[in-house]
N, C-alpha and C positions, 0 to 999 in steps of 0.2 A: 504494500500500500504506500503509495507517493505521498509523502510529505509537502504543505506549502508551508511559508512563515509571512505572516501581514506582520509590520509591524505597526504599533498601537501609539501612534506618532502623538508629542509631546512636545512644552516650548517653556521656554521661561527660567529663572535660574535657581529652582527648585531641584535642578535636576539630582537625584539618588546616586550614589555610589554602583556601579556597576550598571548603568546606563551608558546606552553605543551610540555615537553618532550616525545620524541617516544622511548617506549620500552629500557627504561634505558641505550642509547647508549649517541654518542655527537648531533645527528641531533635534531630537534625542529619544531614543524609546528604548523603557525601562522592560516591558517585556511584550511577545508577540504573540497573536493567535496563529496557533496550527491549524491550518485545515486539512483535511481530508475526504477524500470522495466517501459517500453513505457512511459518516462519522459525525461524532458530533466536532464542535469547536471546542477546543483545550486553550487555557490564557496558560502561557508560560513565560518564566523570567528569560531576557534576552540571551543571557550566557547560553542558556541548550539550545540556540541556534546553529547547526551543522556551519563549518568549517566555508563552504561552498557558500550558504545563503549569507553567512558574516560576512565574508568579503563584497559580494553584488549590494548586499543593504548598505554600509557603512561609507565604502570608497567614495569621494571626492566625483562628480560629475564631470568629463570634459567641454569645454564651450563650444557653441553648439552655432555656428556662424559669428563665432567672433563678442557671443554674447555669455557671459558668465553663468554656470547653472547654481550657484552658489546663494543663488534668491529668485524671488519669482518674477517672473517675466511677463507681459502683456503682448500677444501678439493679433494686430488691431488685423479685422474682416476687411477686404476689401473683392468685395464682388462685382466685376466687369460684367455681370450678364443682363439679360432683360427677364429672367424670371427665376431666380433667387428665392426661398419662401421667406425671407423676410426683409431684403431692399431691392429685390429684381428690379431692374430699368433705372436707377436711382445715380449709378454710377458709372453707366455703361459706355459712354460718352469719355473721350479721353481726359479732355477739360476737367470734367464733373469728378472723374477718377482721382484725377492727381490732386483736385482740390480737398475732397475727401481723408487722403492721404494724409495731406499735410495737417489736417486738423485733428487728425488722430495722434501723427508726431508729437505734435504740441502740446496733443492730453495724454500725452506719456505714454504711446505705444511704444514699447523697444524693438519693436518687429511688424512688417507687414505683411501680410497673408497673402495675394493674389490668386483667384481665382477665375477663369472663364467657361465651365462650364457648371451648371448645376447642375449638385446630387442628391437633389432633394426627394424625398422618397415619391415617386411614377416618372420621374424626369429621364429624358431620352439624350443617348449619347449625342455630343453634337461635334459635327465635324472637325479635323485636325486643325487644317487651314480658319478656319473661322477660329476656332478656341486660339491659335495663335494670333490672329490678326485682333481678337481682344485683348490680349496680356502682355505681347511684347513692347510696342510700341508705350502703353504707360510705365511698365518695365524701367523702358529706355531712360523717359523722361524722368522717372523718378530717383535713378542712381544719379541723372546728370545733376539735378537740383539736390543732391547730398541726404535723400533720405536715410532710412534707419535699416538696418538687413530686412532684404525683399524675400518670403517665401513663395514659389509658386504652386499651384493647387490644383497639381492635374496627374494621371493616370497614366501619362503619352509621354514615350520618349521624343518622339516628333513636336511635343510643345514643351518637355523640360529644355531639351538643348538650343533652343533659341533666347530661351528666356532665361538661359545662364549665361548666354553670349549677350546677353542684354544687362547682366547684371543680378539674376538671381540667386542667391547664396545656399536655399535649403532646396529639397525638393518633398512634398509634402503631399503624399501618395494614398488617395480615401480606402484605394482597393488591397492596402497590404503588397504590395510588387506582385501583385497576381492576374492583373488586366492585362500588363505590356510585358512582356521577359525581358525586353533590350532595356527597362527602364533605368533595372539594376547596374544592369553592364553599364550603360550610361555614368552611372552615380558614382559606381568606382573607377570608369576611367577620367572623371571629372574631378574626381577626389571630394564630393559633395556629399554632405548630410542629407539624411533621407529621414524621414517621421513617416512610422510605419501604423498605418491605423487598422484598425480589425474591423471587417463587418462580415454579414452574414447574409450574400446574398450582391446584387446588384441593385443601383439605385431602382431598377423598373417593377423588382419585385421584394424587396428586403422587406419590406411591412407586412405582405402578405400572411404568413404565420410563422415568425422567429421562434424556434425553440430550442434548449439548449438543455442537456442534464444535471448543470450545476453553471450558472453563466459565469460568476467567475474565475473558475478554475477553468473550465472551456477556455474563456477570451487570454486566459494568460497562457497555457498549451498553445493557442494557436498565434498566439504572440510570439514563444520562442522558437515554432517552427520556424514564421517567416525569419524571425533574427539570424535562426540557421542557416537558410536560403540566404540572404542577405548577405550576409562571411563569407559563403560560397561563391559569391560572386564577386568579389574580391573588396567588398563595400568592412571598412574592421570597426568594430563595437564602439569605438569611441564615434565614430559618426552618425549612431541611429540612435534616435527617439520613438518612444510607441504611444501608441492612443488608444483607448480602450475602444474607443468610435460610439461614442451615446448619441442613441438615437438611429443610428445604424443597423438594422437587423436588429431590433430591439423593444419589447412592450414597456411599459412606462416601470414596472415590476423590475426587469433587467436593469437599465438604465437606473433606476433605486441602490439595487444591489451593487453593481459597478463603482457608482460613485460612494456608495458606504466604504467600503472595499477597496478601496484604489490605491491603498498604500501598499495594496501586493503588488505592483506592478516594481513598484521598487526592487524585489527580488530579480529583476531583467539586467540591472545593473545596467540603466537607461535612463536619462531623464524621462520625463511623463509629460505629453501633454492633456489637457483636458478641452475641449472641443465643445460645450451643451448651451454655449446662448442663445436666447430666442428658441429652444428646440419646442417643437407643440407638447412636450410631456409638460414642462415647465405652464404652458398656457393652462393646461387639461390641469394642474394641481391647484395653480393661480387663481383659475376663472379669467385669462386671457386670452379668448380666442383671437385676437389681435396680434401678432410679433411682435408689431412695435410697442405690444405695452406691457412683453414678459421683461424689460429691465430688472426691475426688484427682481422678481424671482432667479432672472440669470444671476444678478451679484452674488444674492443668498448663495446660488452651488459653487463661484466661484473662492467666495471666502469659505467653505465648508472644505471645498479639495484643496488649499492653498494649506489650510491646517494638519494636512495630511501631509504635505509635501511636496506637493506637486507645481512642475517649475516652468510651467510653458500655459499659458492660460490664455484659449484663442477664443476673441470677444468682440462682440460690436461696439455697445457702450465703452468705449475707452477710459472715457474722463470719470464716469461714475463706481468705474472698476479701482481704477487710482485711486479716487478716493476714498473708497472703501475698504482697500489695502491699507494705506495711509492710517487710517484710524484706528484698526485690528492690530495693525505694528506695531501703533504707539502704548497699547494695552497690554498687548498679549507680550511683546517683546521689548518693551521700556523703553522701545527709540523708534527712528524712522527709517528701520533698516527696510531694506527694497520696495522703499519711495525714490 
């Protein structure tokens, strides 16, 4: 029977004698839940963490496009498309893009997302050429005007390698490197960071009926598959980030469990990103069936996984992300650390 270890992430200077650091940040966790498949969960003190998951929990994260994993990061949504489920058409425009951008910068995005196609759950592939002809060019203009590391948000090696010749620094893959095979190859002959997200299913039909026999442990198996595949392709661990993908192949239940949970992903010896603004579970909890008016609710899960440890938080609200960060800092960690 497989062993997992979450650990039962912790902040402040409380901290206990024989508490480990997590992942080279400020958090610290005194002891972790085991899990196991048809078992129950055991809370044990950190020390009886096997040899293997000490070292993936504790080590120090590499940076991850030149951005420090050593506190949490903000990486601001920026959607070139015309139907996005929650700014379609809003940005799609190059002007409208970059202007976008820059006001994210300002509200303290450290990262920008770029994407041209939507994967919104029924949405249909859309062409190479098009998806390129929306990303590159704001791409362009946005390294030239000195923005913040650009990620791009696509499946295609045919739209990553334009848009790193443009200036892209991550490549940020929804399908897990499992749509395009060259994507990988790409990535490691580019020597570029990949974030590898998990889902279940493709955007046309992922909703239809996710089921899973234990979603966390599932999503974190198939997380270290693809990391395998990933090495195998010559792309090496300090480059990849993973995503649990909420929302993705996922009922509002999953997506619960995931984000309770997500401090197992730390056992990947990965940064984490977290991905759930604006998603409809959020509206469906809220009573927003609106997008634009799950804000509060996004914050709420952003400060919840942030507490976990999680170090890559992709957002629309920028400004109100900050400063909610901001304030949780000032409390929970006595200063303004990753303001």
């Amino acid at each position: 029977m497989r062993d997992y270890y979450r650990p039962l992430v912790q902040s402040g200077p409380a901290r206990p004698s024989g508490a480990l650091p997590l992942a080279g940040g400020p958090y610290w966790f005194s002891h972790v839940a085991r899990h196991r498949r048809d078992a129950p969960v055991e809370v044990l003190p950190a020390m009886a963490v096997p040899d293997d998951w000490h070292a993936a929990l504790t080590a120090p994260r590499p940076d991850v496009a030149g951005l420090g994993m050593d506190r949490v990061r903000i990486m601001g949504i920026l959607n070139v498309t015309p139907d996005s489920f929650s700014d379609g058409g809003r940005h799609d425009a190059p002007d409208a893009a970059v202007a976008h951008a820059e006001a994210m910068r300002t509200a303290g995005a450290d990262m920008i997302d770029i994407g041209g196609e939507s994967t919104r759950p029924g949405s249909a592939e859309v062409p190479v050429d098009e998806e390129r002809a929306r990303t590159e060019p704001v791409i362009a203009r946005l390294r030239a005007a000195g923005a913040p590391p650009i990620s791009i948000d696509t499946r295609k090696r045919a739209v990553a390698e334009p848009a790193a010749d443009a200036g892209a620094a991550l490549v940020n893959d929804v399908s897990g490197l499992t749509f395009d095979p060259g994507l990988a190859t790409f990535c490691a002959e580019r020597d570029l960071p990949v974030c590898i997200m998990h889902t279940q299913g493709g955007p046309e039909t992922m909703q239809q009926d996710p089921h899973y026999e234990n979603v966390l442990l599932d999503v974190y198996d198939w997380l270290a598959e693809r990391i395998a595949v990933a090495r195998d392709a010559g792309i090496p661990h300090e480059r990849i980030v993973v995503d649990p993908g909420i929302g993705f192949g996922k009922t509002i239940a999953h997506n619960l469990a995931l984000l309770e949970g997500v401090s197992l992903f730390h056992g990947l010896g990965a940064p984490i990103l977290v991905g759930a603004s604006r998603k409809r579970f959020i509206g469906t909890i809220t009573d927003a069936p609106e997008a634009d008016r799950r804000m509060p609710g996004s914050v709420a899960v952003t400060l919840a996984v942030a507490a976990r440890g999680v170090q890559i938080l992709r957002v629309h609200d920028v400004a109100e992300t900050r400063a909610a960060l901001s304030m949780w800092h000032a409390i929970d960690l006595g200063d303004r650390y990753g303001t």
